[in-house]
C-alpha positions in Angstrom: -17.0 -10.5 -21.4 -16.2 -13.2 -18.3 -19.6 -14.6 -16.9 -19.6 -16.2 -13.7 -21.9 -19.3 -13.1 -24.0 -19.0 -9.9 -26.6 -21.2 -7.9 -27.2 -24.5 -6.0 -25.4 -27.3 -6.3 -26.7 -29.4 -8.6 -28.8 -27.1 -10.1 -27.1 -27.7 -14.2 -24.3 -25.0 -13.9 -21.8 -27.3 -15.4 -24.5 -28.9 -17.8 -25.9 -25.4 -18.9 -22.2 -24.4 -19.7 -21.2 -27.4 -21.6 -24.4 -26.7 -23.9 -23.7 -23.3 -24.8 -20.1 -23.8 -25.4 -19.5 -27.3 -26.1 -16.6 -27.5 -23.1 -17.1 -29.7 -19.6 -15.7 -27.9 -17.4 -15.8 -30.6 -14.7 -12.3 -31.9 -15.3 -11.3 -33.2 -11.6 -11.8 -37.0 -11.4 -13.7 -36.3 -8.5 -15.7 -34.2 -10.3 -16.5 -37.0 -12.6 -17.4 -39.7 -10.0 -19.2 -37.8 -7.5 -21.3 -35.6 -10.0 -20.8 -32.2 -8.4 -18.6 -29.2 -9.0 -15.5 -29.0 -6.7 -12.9 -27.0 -8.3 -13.3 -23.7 -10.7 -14.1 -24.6 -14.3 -13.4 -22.4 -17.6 -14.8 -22.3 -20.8 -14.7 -20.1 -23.6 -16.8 -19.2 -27.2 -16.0 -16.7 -28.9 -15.6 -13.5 -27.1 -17.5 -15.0 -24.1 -15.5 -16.5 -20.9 -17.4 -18.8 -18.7 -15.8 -19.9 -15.0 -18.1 -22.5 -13.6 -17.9 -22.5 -9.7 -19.1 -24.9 -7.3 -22.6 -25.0 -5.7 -22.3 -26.9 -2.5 -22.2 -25.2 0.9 -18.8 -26.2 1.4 -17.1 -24.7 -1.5 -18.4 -21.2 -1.7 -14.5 -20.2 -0.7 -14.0 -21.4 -4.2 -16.8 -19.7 -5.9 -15.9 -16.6 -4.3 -12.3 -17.7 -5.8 -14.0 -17.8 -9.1 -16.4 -14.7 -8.6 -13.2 -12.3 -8.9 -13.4 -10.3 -11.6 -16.4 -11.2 -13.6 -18.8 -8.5 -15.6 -22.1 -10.7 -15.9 -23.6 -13.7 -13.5 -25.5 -16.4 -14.9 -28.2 -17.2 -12.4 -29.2 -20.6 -12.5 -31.9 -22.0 -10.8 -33.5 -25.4 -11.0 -37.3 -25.4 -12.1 -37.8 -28.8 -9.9 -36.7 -27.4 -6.7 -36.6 -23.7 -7.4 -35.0 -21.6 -5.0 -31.9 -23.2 -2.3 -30.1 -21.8 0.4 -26.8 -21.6 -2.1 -28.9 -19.9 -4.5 -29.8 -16.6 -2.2 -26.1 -17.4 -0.7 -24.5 -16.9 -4.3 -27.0 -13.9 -4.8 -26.0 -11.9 -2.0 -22.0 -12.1 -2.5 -22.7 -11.5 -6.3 -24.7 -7.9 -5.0 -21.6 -7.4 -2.2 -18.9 -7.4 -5.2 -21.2 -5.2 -7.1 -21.7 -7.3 -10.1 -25.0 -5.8 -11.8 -25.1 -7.1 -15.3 -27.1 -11.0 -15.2 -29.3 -13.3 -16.8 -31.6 -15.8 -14.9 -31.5 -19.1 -16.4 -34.2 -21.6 -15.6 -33.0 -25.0 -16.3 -34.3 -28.4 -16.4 -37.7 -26.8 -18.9 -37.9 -30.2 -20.4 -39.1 -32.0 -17.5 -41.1 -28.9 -15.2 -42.6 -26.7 -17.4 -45.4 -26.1 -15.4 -43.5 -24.6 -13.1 -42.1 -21.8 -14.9 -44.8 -19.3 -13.7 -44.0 -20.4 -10.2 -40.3 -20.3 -9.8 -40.0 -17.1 -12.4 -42.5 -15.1 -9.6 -40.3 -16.4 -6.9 -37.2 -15.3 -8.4 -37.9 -12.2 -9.5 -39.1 -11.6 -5.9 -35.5 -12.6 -4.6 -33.9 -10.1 -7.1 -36.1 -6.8 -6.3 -33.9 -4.6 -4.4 -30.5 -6.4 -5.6 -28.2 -4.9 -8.5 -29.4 -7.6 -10.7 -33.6 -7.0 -10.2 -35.0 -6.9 -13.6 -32.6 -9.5 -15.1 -34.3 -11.6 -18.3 -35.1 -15.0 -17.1 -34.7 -17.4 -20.0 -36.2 -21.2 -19.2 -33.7 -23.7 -20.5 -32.7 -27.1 -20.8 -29.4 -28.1 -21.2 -30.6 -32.1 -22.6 -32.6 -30.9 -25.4 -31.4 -27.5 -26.2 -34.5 -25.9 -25.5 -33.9 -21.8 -24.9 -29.7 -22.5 -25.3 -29.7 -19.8 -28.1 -32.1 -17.6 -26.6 -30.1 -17.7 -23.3 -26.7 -17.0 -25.1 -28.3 -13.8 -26.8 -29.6 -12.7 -23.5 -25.9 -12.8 -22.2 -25.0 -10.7 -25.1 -27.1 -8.0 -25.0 -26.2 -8.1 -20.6 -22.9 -6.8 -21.9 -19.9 -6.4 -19.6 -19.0 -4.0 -17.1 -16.8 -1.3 -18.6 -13.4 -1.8 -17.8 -10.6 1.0 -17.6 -7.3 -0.1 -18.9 -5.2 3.1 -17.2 -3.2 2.2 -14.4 -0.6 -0.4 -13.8 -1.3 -4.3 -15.0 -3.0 -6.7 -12.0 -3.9 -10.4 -12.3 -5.9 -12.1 -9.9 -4.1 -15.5 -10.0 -6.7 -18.7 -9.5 -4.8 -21.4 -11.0 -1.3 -22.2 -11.6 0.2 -25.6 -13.9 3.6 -26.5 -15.5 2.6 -27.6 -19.1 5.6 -29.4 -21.1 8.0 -27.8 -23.4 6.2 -24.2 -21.8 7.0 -24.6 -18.1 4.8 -22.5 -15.7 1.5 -21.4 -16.4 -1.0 -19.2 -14.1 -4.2 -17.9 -15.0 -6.6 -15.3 -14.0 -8.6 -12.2 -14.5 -6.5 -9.0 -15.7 -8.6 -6.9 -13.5 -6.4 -3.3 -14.3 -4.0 -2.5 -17.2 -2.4 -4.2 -19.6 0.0 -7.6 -20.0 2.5 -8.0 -23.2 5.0 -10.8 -23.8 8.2 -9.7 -22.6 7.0 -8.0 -19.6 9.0 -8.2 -16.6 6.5 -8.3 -13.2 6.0 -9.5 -9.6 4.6 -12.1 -8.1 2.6 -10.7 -5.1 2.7 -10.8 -2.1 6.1 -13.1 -2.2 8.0 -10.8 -4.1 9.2 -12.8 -6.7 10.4 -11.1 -10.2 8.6 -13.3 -13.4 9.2 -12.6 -17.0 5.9 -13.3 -19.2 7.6 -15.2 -22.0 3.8 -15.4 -23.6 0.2 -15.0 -22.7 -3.5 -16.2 -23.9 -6.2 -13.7 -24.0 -10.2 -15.3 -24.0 -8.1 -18.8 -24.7 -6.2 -17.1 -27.7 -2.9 -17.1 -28.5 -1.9 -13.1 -28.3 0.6 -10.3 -28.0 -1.4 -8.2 -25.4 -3.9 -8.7 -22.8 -6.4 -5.6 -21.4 -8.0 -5.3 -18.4 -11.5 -7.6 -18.7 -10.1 -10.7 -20.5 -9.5 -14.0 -18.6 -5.8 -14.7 -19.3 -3.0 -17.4 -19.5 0.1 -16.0 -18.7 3.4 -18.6 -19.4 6.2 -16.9 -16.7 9.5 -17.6 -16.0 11.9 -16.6 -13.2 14.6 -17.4 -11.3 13.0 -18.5 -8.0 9.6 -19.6 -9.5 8.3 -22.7 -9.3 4.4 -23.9 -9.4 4.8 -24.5 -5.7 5.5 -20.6 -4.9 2.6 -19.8 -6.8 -0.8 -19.8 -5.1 -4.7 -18.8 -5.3 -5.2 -15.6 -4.4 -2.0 -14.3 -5.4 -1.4 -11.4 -8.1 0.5 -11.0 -10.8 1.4 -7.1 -11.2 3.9 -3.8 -11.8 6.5 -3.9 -9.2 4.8 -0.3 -8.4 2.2 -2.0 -6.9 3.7 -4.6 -5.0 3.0 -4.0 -1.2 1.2 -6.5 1.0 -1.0 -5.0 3.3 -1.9 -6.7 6.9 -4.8 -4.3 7.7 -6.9 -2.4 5.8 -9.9 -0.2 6.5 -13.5 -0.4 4.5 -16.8 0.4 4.4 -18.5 -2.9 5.2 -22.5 -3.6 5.2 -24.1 -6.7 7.4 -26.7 -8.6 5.6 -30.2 -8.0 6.4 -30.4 -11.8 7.3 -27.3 -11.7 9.3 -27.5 -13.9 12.4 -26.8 -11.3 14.8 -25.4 -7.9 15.0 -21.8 -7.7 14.2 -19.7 -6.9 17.8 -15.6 -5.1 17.8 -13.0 -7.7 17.1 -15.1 -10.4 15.4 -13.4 -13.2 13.5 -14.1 -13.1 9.8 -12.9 -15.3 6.7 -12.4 -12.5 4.2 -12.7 -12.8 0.7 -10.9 -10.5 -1.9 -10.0 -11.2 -5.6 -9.3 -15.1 -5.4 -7.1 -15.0 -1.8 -8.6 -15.7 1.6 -7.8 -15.0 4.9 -8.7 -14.9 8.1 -9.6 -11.6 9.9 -10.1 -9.4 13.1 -12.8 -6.8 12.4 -13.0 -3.6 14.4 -15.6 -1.0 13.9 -14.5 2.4 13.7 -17.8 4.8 13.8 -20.3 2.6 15.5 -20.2 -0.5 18.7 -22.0 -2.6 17.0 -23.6 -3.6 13.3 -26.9 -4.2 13.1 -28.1 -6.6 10.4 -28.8 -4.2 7.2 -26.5 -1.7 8.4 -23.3 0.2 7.3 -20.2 1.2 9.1 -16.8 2.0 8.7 -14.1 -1.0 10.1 -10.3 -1.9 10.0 -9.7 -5.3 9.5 -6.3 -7.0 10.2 -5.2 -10.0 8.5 -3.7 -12.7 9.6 -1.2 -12.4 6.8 -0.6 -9.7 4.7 -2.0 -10.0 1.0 -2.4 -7.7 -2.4 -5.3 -5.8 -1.9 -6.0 -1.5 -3.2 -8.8 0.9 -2.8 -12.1 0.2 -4.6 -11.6 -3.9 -4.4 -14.5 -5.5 -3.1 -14.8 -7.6 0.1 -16.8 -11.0 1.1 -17.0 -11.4 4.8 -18.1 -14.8 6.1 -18.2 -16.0 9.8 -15.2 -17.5 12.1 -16.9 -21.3 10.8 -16.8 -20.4 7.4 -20.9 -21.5 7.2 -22.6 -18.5 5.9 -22.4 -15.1 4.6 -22.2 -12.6 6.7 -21.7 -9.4 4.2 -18.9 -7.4 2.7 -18.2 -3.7 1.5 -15.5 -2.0 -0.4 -12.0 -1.0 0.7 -11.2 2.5 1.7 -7.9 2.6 2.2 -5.3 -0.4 2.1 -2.6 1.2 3.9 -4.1 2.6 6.9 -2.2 4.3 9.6 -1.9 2.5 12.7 -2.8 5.2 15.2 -6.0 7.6 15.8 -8.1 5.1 13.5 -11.3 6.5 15.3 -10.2 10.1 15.6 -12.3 12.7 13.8 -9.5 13.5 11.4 -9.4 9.8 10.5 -13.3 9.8 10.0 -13.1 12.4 7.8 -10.4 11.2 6.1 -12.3 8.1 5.3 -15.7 9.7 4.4 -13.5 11.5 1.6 -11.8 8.2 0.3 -15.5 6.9 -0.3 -15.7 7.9 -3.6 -14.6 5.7 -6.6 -13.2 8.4 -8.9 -9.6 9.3 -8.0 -9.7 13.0 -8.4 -12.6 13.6 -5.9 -11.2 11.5 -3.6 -7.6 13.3 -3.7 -9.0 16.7 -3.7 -11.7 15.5 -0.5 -8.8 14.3 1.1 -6.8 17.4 1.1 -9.6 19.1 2.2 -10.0 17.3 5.3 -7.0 17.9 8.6 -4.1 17.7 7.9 -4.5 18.9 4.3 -1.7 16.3 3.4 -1.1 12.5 2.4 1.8 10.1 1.6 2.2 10.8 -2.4 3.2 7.3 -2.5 0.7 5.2 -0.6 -1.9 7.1 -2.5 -0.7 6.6 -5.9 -0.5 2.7 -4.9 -3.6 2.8 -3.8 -5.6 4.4 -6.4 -3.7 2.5 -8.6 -2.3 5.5 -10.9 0.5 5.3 -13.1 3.6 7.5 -12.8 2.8 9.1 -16.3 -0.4 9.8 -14.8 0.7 11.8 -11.4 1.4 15.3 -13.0 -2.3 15.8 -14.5 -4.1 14.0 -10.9 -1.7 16.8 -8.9 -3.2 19.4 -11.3 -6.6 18.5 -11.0 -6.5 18.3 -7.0 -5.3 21.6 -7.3 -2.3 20.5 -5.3 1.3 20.0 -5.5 4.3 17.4 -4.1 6.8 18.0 -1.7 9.2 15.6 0.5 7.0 12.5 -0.1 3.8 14.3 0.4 1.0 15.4 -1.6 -0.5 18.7 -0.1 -3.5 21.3 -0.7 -1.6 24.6 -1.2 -3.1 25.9 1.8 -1.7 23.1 4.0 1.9 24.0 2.4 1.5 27.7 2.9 0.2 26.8 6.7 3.4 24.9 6.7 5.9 27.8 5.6 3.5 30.1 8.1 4.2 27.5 10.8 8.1 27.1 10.2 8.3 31.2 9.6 6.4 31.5 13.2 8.8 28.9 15.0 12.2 30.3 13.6 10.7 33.5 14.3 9.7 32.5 18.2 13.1 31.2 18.5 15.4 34.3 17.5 13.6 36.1 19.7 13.8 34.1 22.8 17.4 32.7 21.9 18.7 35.3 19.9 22.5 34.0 21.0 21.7 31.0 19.3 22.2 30.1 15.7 18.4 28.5 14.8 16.6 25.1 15.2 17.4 22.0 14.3 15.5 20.3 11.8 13.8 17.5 14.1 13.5 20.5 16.7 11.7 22.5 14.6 9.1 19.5 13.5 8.5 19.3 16.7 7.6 22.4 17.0 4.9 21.9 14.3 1.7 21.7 15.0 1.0 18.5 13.2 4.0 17.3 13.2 4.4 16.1 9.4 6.6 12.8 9.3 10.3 13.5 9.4 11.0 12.4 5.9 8.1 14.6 4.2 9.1 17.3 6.7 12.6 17.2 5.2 11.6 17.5 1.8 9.1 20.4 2.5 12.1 22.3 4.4 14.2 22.0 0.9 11.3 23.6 -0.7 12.1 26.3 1.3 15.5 26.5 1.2 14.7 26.9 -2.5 12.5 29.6 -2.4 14.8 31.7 0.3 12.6 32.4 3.0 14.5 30.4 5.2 18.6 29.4 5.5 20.9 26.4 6.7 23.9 27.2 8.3 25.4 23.0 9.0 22.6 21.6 11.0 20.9 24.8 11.8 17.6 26.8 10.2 17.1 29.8 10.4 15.4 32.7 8.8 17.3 35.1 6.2 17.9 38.3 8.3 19.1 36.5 11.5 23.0 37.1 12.7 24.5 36.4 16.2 27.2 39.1 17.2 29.6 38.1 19.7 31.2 40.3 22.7 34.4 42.0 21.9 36.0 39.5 24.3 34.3 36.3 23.5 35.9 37.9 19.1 39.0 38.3 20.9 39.1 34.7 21.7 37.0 33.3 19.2 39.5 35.1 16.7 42.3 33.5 18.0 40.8 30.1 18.8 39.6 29.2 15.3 43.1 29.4 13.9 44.0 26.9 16.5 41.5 24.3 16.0 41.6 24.3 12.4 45.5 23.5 12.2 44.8 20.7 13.5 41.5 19.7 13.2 41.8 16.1 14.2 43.7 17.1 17.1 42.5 20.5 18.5 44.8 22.2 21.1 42.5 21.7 24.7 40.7 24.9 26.7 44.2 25.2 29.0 46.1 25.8 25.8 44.1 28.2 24.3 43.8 30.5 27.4 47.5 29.6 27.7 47.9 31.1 24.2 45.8 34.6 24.7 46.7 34.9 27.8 43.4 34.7 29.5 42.0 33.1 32.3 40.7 29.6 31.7 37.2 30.0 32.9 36.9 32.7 31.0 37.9 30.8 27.5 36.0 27.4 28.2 32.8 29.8 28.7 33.2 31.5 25.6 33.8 27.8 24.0 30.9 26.8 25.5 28.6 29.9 23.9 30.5 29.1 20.5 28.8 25.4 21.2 25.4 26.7 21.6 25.6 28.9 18.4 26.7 25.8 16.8 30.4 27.0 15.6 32.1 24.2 17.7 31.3 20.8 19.3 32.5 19.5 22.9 33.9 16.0 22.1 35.1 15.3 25.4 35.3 17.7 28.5 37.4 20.9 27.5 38.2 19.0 23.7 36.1 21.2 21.0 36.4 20.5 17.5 35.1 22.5 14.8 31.5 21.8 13.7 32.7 21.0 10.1 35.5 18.7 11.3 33.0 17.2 13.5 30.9 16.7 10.1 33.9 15.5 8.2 35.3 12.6 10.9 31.6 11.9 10.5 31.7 11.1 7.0 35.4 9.8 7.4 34.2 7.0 10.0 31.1 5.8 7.7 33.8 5.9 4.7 36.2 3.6 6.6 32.2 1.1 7.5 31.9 1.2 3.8 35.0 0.4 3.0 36.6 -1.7 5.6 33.1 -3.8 6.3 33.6 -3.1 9.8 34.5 0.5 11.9 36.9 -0.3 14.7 38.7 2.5 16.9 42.7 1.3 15.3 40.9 1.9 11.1 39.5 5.2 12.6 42.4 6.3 14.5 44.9 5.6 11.6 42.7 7.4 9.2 42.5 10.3 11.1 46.7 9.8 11.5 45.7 10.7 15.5 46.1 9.0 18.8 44.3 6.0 20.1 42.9 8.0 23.2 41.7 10.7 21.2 40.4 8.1 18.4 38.6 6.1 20.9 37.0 9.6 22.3 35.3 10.7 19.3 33.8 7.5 18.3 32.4 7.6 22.3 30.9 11.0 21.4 29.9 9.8 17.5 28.3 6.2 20.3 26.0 9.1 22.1 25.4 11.1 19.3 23.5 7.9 17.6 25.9 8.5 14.7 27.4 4.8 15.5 26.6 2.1 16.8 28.8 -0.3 19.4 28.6 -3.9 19.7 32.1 -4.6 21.2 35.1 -3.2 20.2 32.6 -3.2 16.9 31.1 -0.5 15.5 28.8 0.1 12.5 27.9 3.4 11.4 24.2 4.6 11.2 23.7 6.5 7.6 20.7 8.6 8.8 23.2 10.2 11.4 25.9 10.9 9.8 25.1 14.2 8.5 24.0 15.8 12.5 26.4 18.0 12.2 26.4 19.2 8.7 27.5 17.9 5.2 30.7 16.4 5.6 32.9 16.4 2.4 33.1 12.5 1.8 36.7 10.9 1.9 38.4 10.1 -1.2 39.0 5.8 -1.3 
């Protein structure tokens, strides 16, 4: 169990901790000559963790620092002067992170007595209507010993919050030290998962890859560490150094590495706020032990009232670690008060329609703290899909774990998306209809193109889900690719008897040699037909997608078209560099020729000029089909 100190400076945190575990946690020479708190303090006994914070006004950054990840707060409040601003100041943030477990402890007994009655009344009339109303209150004094073993049986019997060890491993990193013949040491609450020796992690949000070469659990030595437990992890890595490590910074599975900038919540402004809380206010904003500065927007109200709720996005001034369900401590632009807090939503929002009614909805459905409800309220809300990714991330599920969420929501995974089966059969319904609406109106024409048909989507899923939902199905057969094309199963084009004629004797032509395609006057030469006459039927062969127009009257075969493609990315790859001389002499063609197909491939965004440069776009290169890829 981690208990938390909380309460006015100078009200015998420190003292009160020393006495029921024999540790001073005040270990800052500063701390020692100027009497007060400054920095976070940690002691241990037993089973029981203890981080002392500061009191003062002007390090309650560093007690929110401290506050991350506790299960029970130890209240303490001075019988002599009884309640202080830092005392309802620590209060409130303790009830905006949702800690519910506490004991009061009433110190300095030895000296007022008398005023036990009192200050008890007082405080028990601060906690009705917080998450710790009810608490024991056990008076106390740290000198004599007076209540010390009474008070550490209260904080037994609090117990701590349950803590759920699923998921992937985060540490909320508040301290970092080299200690000789070790190296580099950081400490912190494991707030999910599990830490063993030997694990390879991140350090978030830099990036950096860390080996834990051994850990502490509670201030033991140990193999393992579980979610709950303060712990001492000793890391190693190539770019590590106890200068790249900072408060407020996580230690986690790779999986869950991605810094967010923005992040939308469900915030609530104190009762005794100030003022109401207007769009784009300035916050300092608190999460786990980082802090940083912030631009709130509401998103279903103008303004926040003191003692109200509303939904907001907040963008940070830098991005940090942050996922659904972590709890927020907002304080004004002057860092002087509280001003309230909530619980994030969603850490990756999108950065359009925040205030639409889909995106209301959307949140409304990711209030909920179990991951299941929230999956299957999401689906049931427009669009009836999310990114299977973000999610996961979000919610903090492991990989092992995605199979049985899917099956729960009653829902399934295609092309980066997780979707209600209704939304996928809407999708099917609404790529059936478009194919469908565009035989009929272009029946000469071979299908849509992928991006067409999106487009064509009410919707419009994102390309790369949209891809994976079109192999789906390609795998089930109700639809067909023919090179770039889509279309349904029973659609053919026929051709005139003339345009077969020609097209007959044309394809031989331009597939002897491919690279270098006999031109529209030598065709018509060939079969004797008028000129006009071919280059229109070339030109319908273009539209059904059998040939491509690489300059005027020069058409190419679709699949050579794909292959020089894949042949011009092959000689990128392999060359570093794609100029028109490497392209022409791997096509064995001429320069003019050369030098026109990488023009066409320029406005075709399948390359890229800079130059007589070139680099090759790998998104592109398969516009006009799969290209079989050049042997080395």
């Amino acid at each position: 169990m981690i208990i938390g100190t909380a309460g006015h400076v100078d009200h015998g945190k420190t003292a009160l901790v020393k006495a029921l575990t024999g540790v001073d946690t005040d270990r800052l020479a500063e701390e020692k000559r100027r009497g007060i708190t400054i920095d976070l303090g940690y002691a241990y006994q037993g089973e029981l963790g203890f981080v002392d914070v500061p009191g003062h006004e002007r390090f309650v950054h560093t007690m929110l620092a401290g506050a991350c990840g506790i299960d029970t707060a130890l209240l303490v409040v001075a019988l002599p002067e009884g309640i202080r601003p830092q005392t309802r100041e620590h209060l409130q943030i303790l009830s905006l992170l949702g800690i519910g477990n506490g004991v009061v402890a009433l110190t300095m007994a030895d000296i007022a007595a008398d005023r036990i009655p009192d200050v008890g009344a007082a405080v028990q009339a601060l906690l009705a209507g917080t998450k710790l109303a009810g608490a024991p209150m056990v008076p106390v004094s740290a000198l004599t010993g007076q209540g010390i073993d009474d008070l550490r049986g209260a904080l037994l019997a609090a117990g701590g919050a349950p803590r759920d060890t699923a998921g992937y491993p985060r540490l909320a990193v508040d301290r970092a030290f080299t200690l000789s013949g070790a190296g580099l040491v950081v400490t912190g609450t494991l707030v999910a998962g599990r830490i063993a020796a030997g694990d390879r992690l991140l350090l978030s949000p830099a990036g950096l890859e860390l080996r834990v070469r051994g850990l502490h659990a509670q201030n033991r030595p140990a193999e393992t560490a579980a979610a709950g437990q303060r712990v001492a992890l000793n890391i190693t890595g190539p770019r590590l150094s106890k200068e790249s490590v900072a408060r407020g910074d996580w230690v986690l599975h790779p999986a869950l590495h991605a810094p967010t900038a923005s992040l939308d919540a469900r915030v609530t402004l104190l009762d005794d706020a100030p003022r109401p809380l207007r769009p784009e206010t300035e916050v300092h904003l608190h999460t786990g032990a980082a802090h940083v500065m912030a631009r709130l927007a509401l998103l279903d109200a103008h303004r926040l009232e003191p003692g109200e709720t509303a939904l907001a996005r907040l963008t940070l001034r830098q991005p940090i670690g942050v996922l659904a369900g972590d709890r927020i401590v907002l304080r004004d632009s002057g860092a002087t008060r509280t001003l309230g807090g909530g619980v994030v939503l969603d850490p990756f929002p999108p950065r359009r329609g925040r205030r639409t009614p889909a995106r209301l909805a959307q949140l409304a459905a990711l209030e909920t703290a179990d991951t299941d409800e929230a999956l299957r309220g999401l689906l049931a809300v427009a669009p009836g899909w999310t990114g299977e990714a973000a999610f996961l991330r979000a919610r903090n599920v492991e990989e092992a774990a995605r199979p049985r969420l899917l099956t729960a929501a009653g829902a399934l995974a295609a092309g980066g998306l997780i979707l209600s089966r209704a939304a996928f059969d809407g999708l099917r319904q609404a790529v059936l209809a478009a194919l469908a609406a565009q035989h009929r109106s272009a029946p000469e024409l071979p299908g849509l193109q992928p991006e067409r048909l999106r487009q064509a989507i009410l919707g419009r899923p994102p390309a790369a889900a949209f891809a994976g939902i079109l192999a789906a199905l390609l795998q089930e057969a109700v639809i067909e690719q023919d090179g770039p094309w889509l279309r349904l199963p029973g659609h053919r084009i026929s051709l005139s008897p003339q345009d077969e004629r020609i097209w007959t004797a044309a394809r031989p032509m331009l597939a002897a040699e491919r690279f270098r395609p006999p031109r529209v006057r030598d065709i018509a030469h060939s079969v004797q037909i008028p000129e006009p006459v071919v280059r229109a039927t070339l030109k319908r062969l273009q539209r059904m997608g059998q040939l491509v127009e690489i300059a005027q009257d020069h058409f190419f075969l679709r699949e050579t078209v794909a292959e020089m493609a894949a042949i011009a990315a092959a000689v990128a790859e392999q060359e570093g560099v794609l100029t028109a001389a490497l392209f022409r002499d791997r096509l064995d063609n001429g320069r003019k020729v050369a030098i026109q197909i990488l023009e066409f491939f320029d406005k075709a965004g399948v390359t890229l000029r800079s130059g007589d440069l070139r680099r090759v776009r790998a998104d592109r290169v398969g516009l006009f089909g799969p290209g079989t890829k050049p042997e080395a």
